[in-house]
C-alpha positions, 0 to 999 in steps of 0.5 A: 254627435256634433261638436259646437253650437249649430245655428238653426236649420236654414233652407238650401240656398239662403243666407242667415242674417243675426237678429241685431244685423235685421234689427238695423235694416228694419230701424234704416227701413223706418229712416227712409220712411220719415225722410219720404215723409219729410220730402212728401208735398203738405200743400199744392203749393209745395208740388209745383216745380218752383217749390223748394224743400228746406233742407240743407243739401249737407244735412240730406247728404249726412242722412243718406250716408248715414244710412248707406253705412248702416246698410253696409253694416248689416249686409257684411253680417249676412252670411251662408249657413255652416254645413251641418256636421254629419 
């Protein structure tokens, strides 16, 4: 009999990520969305190579260390799953 709580089986050679550590990569997935969708041209007018984006460059550095910190979060949670007590 095993002593401890064992986490669910995994398959050889995976790591395990915790449901909240998967829950933040989804939610920055969703982040990288809006600010694609942000970026994304509405007009002809805004392709052109004269055409500015009005965002504050420290505003667009915030949100992306913002977002490689929640990065950094959830891969410091992967792990490799314990061996099972035989």
């Amino acid at each position: 009999m095993s002593k401890g709580r064992r986490s669910p089986d995994a398959a050889p050679g995976c790591y395990q990520l915790p449901e909240d550590a998967h829950l933040t990569l989804e939610q920055t997935r969703d982040r990288l969305r809006l600010l694609a969708r942000l970026a994304a041209p509405r007009s002809p007018h805004d392709d052109l190579p004269e055409a500015e984006l009005s965002l504050a460059p420290a505003a667009l550095a915030h949100c992306f260390q913002e977002l490689a910190e929640r990065l950094d979060s959830s891969l410091r949670r992967v792990h490799w799953p314990e061996s099972p007590s035989a």
